[in-house]
N, C-alpha and C positions, 0 to 999 in steps of 0.2 A: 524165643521159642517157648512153645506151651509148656508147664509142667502141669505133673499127672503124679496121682496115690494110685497105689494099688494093692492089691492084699490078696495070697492065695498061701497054701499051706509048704511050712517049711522042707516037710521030705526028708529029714535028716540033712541038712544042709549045716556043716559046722562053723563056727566062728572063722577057721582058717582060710577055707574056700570062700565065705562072706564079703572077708577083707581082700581079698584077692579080684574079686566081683566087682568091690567099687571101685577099686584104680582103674578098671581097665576103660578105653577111651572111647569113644565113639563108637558103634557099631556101623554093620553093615545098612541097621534100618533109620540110623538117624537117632539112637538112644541113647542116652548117659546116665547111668548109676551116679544122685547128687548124696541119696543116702538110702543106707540097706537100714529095717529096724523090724528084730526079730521078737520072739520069745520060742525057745525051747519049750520050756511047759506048756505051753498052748500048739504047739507046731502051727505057729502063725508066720508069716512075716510081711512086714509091709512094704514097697518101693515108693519112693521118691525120685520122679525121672521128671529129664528133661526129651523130649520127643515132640516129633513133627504131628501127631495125631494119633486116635487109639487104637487105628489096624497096625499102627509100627510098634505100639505095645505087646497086642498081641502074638506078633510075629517073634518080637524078641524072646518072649516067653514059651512060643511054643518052639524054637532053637534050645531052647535050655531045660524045656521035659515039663513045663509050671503052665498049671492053668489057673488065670486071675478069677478068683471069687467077682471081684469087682476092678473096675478101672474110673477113676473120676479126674476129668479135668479141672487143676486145685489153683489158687492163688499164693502166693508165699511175701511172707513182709522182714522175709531178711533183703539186705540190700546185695552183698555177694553172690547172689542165684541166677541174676541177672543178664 
């Protein structure tokens, strides 16, 4: 399956609920949190997803209140992503 970056602003979003965000499994759109990667002091954060394409990005995201700055279709050279 494709993975995809994305980066749109954190909102107050804390560590707690973060981690809670990437266990969770599959979505409705075909999406999986592989890694959440924030900064508070910037109220940035960025996804690393596994998704069928980037309307099912968007979809996930607009389920959860976040609109992505950007969405790019990325390549990864770990071998467990796979």
């Amino acid at each position: 399956m494709p993975k995809f970056l994305d980066a749109h602003p954190l909102k107050g979003t804390n560590s707690e609920t973060l981690e809670k965000l990437q266990k969770l499994p599959k979505d409705e759109f075909g999406v999986t949190n592989l890694n959440l990667i924030y900064s508070e002091d910037e109220d940035k954060m960025y996804c690393f997803l596994d998704a069928p394409d980037i309307e099912s990005i968007k979809k996930h995201h607009d389920k959860l209140g976040f609109k992505c700055d950007y969405i790019l279709e990325v390549n990864s050279t770990a071998d467990d992503l796979d």
